[in-house]
C-alpha positions as CSV (number, residue, x, y, z in Angstrom):
1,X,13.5,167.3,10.1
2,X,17.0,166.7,10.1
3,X,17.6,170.3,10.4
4,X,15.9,170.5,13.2
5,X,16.7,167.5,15.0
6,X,20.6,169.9,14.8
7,X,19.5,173.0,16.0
8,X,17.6,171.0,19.2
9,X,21.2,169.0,19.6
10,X,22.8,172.4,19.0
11,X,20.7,174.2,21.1
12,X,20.4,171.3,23.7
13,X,24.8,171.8,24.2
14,X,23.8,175.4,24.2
15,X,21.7,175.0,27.1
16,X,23.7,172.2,28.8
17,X,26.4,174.8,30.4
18,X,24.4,177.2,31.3
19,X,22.1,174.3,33.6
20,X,25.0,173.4,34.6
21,X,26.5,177.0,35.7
22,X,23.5,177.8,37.1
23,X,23.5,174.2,39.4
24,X,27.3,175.1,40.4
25,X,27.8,178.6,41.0
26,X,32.2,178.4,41.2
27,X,33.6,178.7,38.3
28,X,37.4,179.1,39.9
29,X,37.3,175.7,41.2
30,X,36.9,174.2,37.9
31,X,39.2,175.9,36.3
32,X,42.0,175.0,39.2
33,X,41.7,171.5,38.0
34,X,45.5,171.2,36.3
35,X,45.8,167.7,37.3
36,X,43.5,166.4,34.6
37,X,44.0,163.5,32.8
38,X,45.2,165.6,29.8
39,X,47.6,167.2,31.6
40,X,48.7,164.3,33.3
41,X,49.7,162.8,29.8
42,X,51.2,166.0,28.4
43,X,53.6,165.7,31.5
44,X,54.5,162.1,31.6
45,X,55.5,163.3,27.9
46,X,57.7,165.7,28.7
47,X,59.4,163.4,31.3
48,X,60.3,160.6,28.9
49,X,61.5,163.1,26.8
50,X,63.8,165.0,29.0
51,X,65.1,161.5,30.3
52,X,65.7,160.7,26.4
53,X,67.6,164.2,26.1
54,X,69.5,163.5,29.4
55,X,70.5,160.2,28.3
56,X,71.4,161.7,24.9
57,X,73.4,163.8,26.7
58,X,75.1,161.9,29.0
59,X,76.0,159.4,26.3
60,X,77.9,161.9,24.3
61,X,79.2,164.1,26.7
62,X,80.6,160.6,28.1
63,X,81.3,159.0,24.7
64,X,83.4,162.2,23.4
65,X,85.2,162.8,26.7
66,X,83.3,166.0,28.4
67,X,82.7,164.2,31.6
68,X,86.5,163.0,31.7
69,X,87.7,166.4,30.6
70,X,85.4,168.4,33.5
71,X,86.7,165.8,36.4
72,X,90.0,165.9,35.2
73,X,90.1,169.6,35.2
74,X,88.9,170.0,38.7
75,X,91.2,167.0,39.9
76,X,94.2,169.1,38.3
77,X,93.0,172.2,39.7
78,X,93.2,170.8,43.3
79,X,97.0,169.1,42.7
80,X,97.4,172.8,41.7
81,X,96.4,174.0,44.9
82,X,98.4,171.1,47.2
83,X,101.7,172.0,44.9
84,X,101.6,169.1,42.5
85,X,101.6,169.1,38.4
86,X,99.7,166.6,37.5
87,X,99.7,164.7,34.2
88,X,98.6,161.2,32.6
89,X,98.2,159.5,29.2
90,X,95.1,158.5,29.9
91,X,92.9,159.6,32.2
92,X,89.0,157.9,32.1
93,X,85.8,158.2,33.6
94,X,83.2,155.5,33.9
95,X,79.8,156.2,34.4
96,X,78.2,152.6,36.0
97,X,79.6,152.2,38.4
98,X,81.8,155.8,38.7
99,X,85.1,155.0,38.3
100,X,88.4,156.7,37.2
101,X,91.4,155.1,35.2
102,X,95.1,156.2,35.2
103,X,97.5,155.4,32.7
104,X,101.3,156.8,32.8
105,X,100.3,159.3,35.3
106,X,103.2,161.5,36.8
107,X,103.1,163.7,39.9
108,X,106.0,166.4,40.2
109,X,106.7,169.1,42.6
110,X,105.3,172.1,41.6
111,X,107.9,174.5,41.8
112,X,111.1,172.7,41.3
113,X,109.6,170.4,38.7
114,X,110.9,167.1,40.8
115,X,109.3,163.6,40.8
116,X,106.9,162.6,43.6
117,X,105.1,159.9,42.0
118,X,104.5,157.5,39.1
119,X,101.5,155.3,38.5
120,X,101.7,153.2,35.7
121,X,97.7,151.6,35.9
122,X,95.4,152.6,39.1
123,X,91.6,152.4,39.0
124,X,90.1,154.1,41.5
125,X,86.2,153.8,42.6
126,X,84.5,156.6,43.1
127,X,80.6,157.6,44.6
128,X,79.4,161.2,44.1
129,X,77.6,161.9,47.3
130,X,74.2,163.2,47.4
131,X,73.5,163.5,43.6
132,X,70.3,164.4,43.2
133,X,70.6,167.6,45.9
134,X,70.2,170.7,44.3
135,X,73.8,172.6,45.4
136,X,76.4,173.6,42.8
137,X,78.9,171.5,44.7
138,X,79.8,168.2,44.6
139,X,81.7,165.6,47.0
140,X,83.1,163.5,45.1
141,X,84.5,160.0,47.9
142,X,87.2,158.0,46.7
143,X,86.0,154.2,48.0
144,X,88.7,151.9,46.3
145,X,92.2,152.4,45.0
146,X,94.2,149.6,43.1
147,X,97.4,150.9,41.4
148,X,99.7,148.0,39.4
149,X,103.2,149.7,39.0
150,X,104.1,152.9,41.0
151,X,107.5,154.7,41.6
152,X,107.8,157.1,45.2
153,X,111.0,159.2,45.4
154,X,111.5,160.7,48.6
155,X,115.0,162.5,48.7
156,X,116.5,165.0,51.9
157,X,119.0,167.5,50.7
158,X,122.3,168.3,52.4
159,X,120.4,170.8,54.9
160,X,117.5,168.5,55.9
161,X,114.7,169.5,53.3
162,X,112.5,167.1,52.0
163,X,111.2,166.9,48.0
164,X,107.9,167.2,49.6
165,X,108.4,170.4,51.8
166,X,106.6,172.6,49.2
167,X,103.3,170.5,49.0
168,X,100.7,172.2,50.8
169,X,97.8,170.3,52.3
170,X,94.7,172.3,51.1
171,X,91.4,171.6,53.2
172,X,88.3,171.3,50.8
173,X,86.2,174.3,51.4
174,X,82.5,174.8,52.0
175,X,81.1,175.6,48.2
176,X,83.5,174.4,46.1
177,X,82.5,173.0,43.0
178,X,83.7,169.5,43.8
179,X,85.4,168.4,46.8
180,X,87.5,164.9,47.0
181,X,86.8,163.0,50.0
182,X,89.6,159.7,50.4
183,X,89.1,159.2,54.5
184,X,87.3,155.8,53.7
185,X,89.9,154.7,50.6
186,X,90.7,151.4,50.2
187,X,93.8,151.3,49.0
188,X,96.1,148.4,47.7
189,X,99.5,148.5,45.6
190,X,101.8,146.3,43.8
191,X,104.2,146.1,42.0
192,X,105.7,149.2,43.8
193,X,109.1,151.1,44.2
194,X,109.9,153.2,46.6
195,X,113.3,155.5,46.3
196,X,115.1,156.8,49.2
197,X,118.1,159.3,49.4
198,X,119.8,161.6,52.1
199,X,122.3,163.3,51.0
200,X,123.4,164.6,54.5
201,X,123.8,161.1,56.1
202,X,124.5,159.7,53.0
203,X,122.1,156.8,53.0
204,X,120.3,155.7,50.1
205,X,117.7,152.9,49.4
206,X,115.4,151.0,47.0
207,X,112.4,149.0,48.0
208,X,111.8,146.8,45.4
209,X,108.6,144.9,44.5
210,X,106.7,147.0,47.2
211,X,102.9,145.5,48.1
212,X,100.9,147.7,50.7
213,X,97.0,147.2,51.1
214,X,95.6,149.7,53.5
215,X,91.3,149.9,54.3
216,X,89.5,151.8,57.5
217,X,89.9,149.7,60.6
218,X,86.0,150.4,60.8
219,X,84.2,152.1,58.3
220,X,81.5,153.7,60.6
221,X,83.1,155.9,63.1
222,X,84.0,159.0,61.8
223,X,86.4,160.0,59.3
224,X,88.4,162.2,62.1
225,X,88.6,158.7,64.1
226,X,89.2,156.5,61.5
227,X,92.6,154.0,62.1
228,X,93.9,151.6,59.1
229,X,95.1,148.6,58.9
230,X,97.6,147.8,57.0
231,X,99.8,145.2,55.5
232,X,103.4,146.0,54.1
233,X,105.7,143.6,52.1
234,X,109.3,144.7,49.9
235,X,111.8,141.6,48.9
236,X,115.0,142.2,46.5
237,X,115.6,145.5,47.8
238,X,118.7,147.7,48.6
239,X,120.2,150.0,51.3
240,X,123.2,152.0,50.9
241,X,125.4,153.7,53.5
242,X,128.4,155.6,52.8
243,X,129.0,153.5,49.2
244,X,128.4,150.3,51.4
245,X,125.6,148.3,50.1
246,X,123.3,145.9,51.8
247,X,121.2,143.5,49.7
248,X,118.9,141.8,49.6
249,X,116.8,142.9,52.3
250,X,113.2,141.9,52.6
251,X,110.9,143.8,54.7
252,X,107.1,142.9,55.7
253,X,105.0,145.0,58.0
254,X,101.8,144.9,59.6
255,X,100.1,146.2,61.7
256,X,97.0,149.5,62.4
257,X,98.2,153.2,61.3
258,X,96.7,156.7,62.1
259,X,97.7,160.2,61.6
260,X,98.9,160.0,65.1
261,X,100.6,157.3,64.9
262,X,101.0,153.2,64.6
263,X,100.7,149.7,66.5
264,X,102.9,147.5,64.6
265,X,101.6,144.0,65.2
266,X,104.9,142.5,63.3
267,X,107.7,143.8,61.4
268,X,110.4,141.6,60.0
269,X,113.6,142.4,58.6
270,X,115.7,140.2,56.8
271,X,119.3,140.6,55.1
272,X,122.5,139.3,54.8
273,X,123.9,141.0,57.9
274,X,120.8,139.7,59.8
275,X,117.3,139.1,61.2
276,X,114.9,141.3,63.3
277,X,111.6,141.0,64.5
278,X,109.7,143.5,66.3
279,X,106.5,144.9,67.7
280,X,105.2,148.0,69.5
281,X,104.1,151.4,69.0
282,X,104.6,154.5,67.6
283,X,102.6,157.4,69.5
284,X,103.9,161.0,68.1
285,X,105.3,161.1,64.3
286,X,106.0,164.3,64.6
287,X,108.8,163.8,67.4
288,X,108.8,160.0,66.3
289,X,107.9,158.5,70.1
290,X,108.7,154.4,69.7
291,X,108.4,151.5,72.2
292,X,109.4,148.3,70.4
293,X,110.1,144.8,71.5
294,X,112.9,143.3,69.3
295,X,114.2,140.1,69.0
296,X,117.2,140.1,66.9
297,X,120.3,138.2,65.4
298,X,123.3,139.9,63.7
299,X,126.0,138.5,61.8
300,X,129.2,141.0,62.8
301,X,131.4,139.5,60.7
302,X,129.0,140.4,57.2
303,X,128.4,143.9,59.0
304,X,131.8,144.5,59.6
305,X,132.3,144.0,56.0
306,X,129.8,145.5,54.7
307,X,130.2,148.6,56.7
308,X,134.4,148.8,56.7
309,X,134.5,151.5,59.3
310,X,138.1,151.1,60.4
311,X,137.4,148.2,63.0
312,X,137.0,144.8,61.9
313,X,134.1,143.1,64.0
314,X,133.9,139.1,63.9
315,X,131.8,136.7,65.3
316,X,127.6,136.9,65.8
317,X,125.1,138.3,68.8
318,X,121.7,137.8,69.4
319,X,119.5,140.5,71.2
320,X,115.9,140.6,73.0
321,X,114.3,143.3,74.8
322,X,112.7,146.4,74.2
323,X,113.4,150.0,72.6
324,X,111.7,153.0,73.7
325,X,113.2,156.6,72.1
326,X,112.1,159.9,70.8
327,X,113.9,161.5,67.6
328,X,117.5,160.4,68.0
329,X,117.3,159.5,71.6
330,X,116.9,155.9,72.3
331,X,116.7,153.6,75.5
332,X,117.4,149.7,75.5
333,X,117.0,146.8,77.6
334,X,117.5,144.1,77.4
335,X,119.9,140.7,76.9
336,X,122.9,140.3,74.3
337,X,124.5,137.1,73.6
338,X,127.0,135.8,71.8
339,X,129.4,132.7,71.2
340,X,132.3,134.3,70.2
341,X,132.8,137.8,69.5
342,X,136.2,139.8,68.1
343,X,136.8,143.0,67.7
344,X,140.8,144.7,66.9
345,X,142.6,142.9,68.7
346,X,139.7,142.4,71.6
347,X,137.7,139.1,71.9
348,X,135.2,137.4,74.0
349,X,133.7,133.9,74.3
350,X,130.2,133.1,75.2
351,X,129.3,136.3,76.1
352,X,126.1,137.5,77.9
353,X,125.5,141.2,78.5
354,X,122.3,142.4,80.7
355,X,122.0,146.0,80.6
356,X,120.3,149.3,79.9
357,X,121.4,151.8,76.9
358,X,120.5,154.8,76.7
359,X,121.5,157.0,73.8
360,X,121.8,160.4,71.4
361,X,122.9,159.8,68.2
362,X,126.0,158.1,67.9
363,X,126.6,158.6,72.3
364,X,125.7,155.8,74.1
365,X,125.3,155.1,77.6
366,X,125.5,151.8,79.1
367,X,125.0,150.0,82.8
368,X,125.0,146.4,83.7
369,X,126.6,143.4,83.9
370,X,128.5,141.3,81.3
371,X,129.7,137.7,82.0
372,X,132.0,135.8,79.7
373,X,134.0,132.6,79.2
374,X,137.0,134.5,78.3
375,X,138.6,137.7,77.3
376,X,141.3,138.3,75.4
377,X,143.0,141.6,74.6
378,X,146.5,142.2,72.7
379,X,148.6,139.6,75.1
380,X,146.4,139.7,78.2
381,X,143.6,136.8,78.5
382,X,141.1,136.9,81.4
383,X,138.8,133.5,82.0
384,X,135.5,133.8,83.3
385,X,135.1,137.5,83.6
386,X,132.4,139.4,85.2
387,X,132.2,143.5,84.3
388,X,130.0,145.4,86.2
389,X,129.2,149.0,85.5
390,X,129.1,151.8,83.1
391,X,130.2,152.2,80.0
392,X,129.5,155.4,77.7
393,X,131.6,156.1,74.0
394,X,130.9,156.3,70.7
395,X,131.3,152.5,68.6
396,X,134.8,150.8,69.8
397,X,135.7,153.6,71.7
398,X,135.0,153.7,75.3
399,X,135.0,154.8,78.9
400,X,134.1,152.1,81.9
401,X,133.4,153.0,85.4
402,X,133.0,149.7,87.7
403,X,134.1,146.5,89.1
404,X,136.2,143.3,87.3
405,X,136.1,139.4,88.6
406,X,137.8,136.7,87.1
407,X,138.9,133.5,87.4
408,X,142.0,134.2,86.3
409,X,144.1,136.7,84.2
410,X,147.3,135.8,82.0
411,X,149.5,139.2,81.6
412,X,152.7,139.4,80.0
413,X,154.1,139.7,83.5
414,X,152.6,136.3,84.4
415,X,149.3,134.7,85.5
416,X,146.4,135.8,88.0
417,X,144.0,134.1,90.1
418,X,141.5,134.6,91.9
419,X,141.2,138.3,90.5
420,X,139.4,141.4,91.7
421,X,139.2,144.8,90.7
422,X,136.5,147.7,92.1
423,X,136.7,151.3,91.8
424,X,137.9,150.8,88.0
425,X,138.2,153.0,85.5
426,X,139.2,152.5,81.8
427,X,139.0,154.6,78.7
428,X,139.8,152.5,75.0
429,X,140.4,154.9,72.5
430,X,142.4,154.7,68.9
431,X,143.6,151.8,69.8
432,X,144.9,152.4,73.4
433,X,144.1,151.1,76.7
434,X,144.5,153.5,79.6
435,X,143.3,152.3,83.1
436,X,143.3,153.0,86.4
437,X,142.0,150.8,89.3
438,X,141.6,151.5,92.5
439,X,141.7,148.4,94.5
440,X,142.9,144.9,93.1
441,X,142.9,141.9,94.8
442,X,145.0,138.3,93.6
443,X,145.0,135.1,95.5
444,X,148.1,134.5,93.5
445,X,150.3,136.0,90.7
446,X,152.9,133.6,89.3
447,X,155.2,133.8,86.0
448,X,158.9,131.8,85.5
449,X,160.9,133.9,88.3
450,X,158.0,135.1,91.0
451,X,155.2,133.5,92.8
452,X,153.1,135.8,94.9
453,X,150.4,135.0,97.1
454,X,147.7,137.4,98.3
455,X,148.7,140.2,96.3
456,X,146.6,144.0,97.3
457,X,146.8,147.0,95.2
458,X,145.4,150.7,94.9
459,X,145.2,152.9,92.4
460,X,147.0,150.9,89.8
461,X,148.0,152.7,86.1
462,X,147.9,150.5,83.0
463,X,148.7,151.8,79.5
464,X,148.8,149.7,76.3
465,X,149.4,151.4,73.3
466,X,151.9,149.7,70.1
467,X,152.8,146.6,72.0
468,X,154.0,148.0,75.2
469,X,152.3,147.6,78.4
470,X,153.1,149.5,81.3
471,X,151.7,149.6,84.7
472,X,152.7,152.0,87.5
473,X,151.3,151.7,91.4
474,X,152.2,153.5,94.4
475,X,152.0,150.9,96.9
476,X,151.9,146.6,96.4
477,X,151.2,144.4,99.4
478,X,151.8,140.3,99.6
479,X,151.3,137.9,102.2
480,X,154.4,135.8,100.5
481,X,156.9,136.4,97.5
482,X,159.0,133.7,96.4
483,X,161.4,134.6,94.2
484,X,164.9,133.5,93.5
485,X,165.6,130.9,95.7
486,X,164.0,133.3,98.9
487,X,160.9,133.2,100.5
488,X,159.9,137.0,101.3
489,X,156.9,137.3,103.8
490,X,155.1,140.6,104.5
491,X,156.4,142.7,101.7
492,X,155.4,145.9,100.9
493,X,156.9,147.7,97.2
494,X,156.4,151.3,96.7
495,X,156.7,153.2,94.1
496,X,156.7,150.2,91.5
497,X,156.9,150.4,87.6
498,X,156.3,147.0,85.0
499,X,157.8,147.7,81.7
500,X,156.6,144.9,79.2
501,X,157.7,145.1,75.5
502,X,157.5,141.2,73.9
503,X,159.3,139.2,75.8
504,X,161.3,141.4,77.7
505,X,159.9,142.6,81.2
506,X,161.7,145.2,83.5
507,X,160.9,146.0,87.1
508,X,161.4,148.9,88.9
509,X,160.3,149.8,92.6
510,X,161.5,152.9,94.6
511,X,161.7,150.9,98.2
512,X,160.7,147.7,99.3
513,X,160.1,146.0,102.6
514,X,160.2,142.5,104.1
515,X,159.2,141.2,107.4
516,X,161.3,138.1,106.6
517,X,163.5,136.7,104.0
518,X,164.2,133.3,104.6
519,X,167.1,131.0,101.8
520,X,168.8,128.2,102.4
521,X,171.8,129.9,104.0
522,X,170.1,133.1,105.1
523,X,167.1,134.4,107.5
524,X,166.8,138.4,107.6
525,X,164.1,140.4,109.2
526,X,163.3,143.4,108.4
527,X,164.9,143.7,105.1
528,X,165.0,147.2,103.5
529,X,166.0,148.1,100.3
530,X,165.7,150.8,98.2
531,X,166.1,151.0,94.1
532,X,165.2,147.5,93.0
533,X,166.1,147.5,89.1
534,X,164.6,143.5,87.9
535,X,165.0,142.3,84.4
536,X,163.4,139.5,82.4
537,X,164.1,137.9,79.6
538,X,163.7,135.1,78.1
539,X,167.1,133.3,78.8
540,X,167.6,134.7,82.8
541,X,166.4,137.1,85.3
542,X,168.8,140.1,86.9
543,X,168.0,141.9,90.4
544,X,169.7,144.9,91.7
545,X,169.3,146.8,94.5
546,X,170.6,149.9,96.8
547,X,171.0,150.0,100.2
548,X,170.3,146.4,101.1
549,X,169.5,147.1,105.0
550,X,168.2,144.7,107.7
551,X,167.8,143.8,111.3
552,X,169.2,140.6,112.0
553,X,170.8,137.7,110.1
554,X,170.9,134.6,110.7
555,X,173.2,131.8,108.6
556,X,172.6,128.3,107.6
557,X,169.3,129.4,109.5
């Protein structure tokens, strides 16, 4: 019975599929059904253990350096391609989150082997962009970069070249294997140096304890728009000009910067030969277009000896206005003061200056007005002058085209008042004056022998040069001259030369002409003389003359 209780079962599952083929007549159907529940299992399998084996291999290949090794190579590869050897003691990748270490890390020119850059520690966070596409390449974006300790050295030979003129900037190109992507860096530094030198203008300089942070203005507009803000600050630093050094100088900066160009929101500058403050913009680095408001104070006297360059400069001045320029070419206006200013043997006393400058290189060239308690220069001293005008040169020396007032004007002739000069012109150069003015005007001259009143003048000559002053006109005019003991009344000198060396003064005049002379004894009209020969000194006065000629005479008047 047993027996064949199993051969019914058996024959039963015999029968089973074929009632069952015979009620479903598709076999392909059921044999398309790979999603079974068996299957399912097999692959949820193979899954977990091809995540196991990933992880395995990520692990190691990250434990023992294979992940480092392959960025590494492809980040030395592309300083390759921009002109940059690249090398650090340690260079390491982090998995979660991505991120790559720096230790010791040196940057140097390519073909000359020169330094660019040092990092001494820099972490810099990185996101692979989409991972899980299936492409060969791989954009790799650089989101964050703190560096603690970095060296810059940026040098200009004798002909104008740059360390940096042999980089080339290499666009990442569709397919490569991994592209680096730093529009959207946040960047941040301390601890920084940065070395400057050109050699052809001989300037040198050291920025010392250098912080700079630097992140997109907004990080959603497109990397081709994107501006960045920045923040700049350097203390204990140096400058060097010619062997002359300048320190300390502290710098701080801030402000928004593109790649064409910058608005600085502030920029201070402090050291011991002064203080500026500015803002403004820069529009073209290329050409280096500027338009700055500046509000600075300079102390001449530490630049002047910091700077020895042949003319000693005492005294302080403050400035405020703005400064527009392109390259080397420069426009300014604006207001200068100062409360006492010296320069050689030239020096002024409250001192205001309103004018525009407008200059290439070391040329400059200069209109406006400049009012001053006082003047001085070698023996002369002018009060109250007012120059109006031009002025063009290079440093101290200098050519003026304009007008002169004053107060009053002590020569080593005599005194002046009521002064007034238009039609000037006056060139300073090596140390000498040479002037020529073509219409002065005195209320009154006066010195120990001669008082004149209403003194006119054209085209008047004055040289100074090693202590001697000498002025030369073709024609003086005066409503009265009192000289002497006589009373001269409209006189008219031609030809006249003034000779001043110390205290000797000698007078020369080729005719002169008097409508009276009036002295206790004496009343002439019409005086005529020619040859007049006058010499000062400091004990008594000497007057010759030639043919002493006259219309009338009168005695004891």
């Amino acid at each position: 019975m047993p027996e064949e209780n199993d051969n019914q079962t058996e024959n039963t599952e015999e029968i089973q599929p074929q009632e069952t083929m015979t009620e479903e007549p598709s076999p392909v159907v059921e044999r398309s059904r790979y999603f079974t529940r068996r299957n399912a299992v097999i692959a949820f399998g193979l899954i977990g253990i091809l995540a196991v084996l990933l992880l395995l291999t990520t692990i190691v290949s990250y434990r023992y350096g294979v992940f480092d090794n392959y960025v590494k190579t492809q980040f030395v590869s592309k300083m390759a391609e921009i002109g940059v050897v690249f090398d650090a003691d340690v260079f390491r990748v982090s998995v979660a989150p991505l991120k790559l270490e720096l230790k010791n890390a040196t940057f140097n020119d390519k073909v000359t082997g020169e330094k660019l850059f040092f990092i001494k520690d820099a972490k810099l966070g990185l996101t692979v962009e989409n991972l899980y596409a299936w492409q060969l390449s791989r954009d790799i974006k650089l989101d964050t970069t703190d560096v603690d300790g970095a060296e810059v050295f940026v040098k200009f030979d004798e002909n104008g070249n740059s360390n940096f003129s042999n980089l080339k900037l290499v666009e990442d190109e569709q397919g490569s294997r991994v592209n680096f992507l730093y529009s959207s860096v946040k960047f941040s530094l301390k601890n920084g140096v940065i070395h400057f030198n050109d050699v052809s203008r001989k300037i040198s300089a050291d920025a010392e304890n250098v912080l700079l942070t630097l992140e997109p203005e907004n990080y959603q507009v497109p990397d081709e728009q994107k501006r960045y803000k920045f923040d700049f600050t350097s203390t204990d630093s140096n400058f060097v000009y010619d062997e002359s050094t300048v320190e300390p100088v502290d710098i701080r900066a801030s402000g928004i910067v593109d790649d064409k160009g910058a608005e600085i929101t502030r920029l201070k500058l402090t050291s011991p030969i002064g203080e500026s403050t500015l803002n403004g913009t820069i529009t073209d680095w290329e050409r280096l277009k500027y338009n700055l408001n500046i509000n600075s104070t300079v102390d001449l006297t530490q630049t002047s000896n910091i700077f020895p360059l042949g003319t000693a400069i005492r005294g302080d001045g403050n400035f405020s206005g703005t400064v527009t320029g392109e390259g080397v070419k420069y426009l300014v206006e604006g207001e200068i003061k100062s409360d006492a200013l010296a320069a050689s043997n030239i020096r002024l006393k409250a001192l205001t200056v309103n004018a525009t400058v407008d200059g290439d290189g070391a040329m400059y060239n200069a209109n406006g007005k400049a009012v001053a308690e006082m003047l001085t220069f070698e023996d002369f001293q002018i009060d109250f002058p007012q120059l109006i005008g031009n002025v063009r040169g290079t440093g101290t020396d200098f050519r003026w085209v304009g007008e002169l007032q004053a107060a009053a004007a002590k020569t080593p002739s005599g005194t002046i008042a009521g002064l007034f000069i238009s039609d000037a012109i006056a060139e300073y150069k090596d140390s000498q004056l040479d002037a020529n003015l073509g219409n002065l005007r005195a209320q009154k001259f006066s010195s120990e022998d001669v008082e004149i009143q209403t003194l006119l003048a054209g085209n008047v000559k004055i040289t100074n040069n090693n202590g001697t002053t000498n002025v030369s006109a073709p024609n003086l005019r005066a409503n009265v001259v009192n000289a002497e003991g006589a009373t001269l009344r409209g006189v008219n000198a031609g030809d006249v030369k003034i000779t001043n060396r110390g205290d000797r003064t000698d007078v020369r005049a080729g005719n002169v002409r008097a409508e009276t002379v009036e002295t206790e004894d004496v009343r002439l009209k019409n005086l005529r003389a020619n040859n007049i020969v006058a010499n000062a000194g400091s004990v008594k006065t000497n007057i010759k003359a030639d043919q002493v000629q006259a219309d009338s005479l009168d005695a004891n008047g």
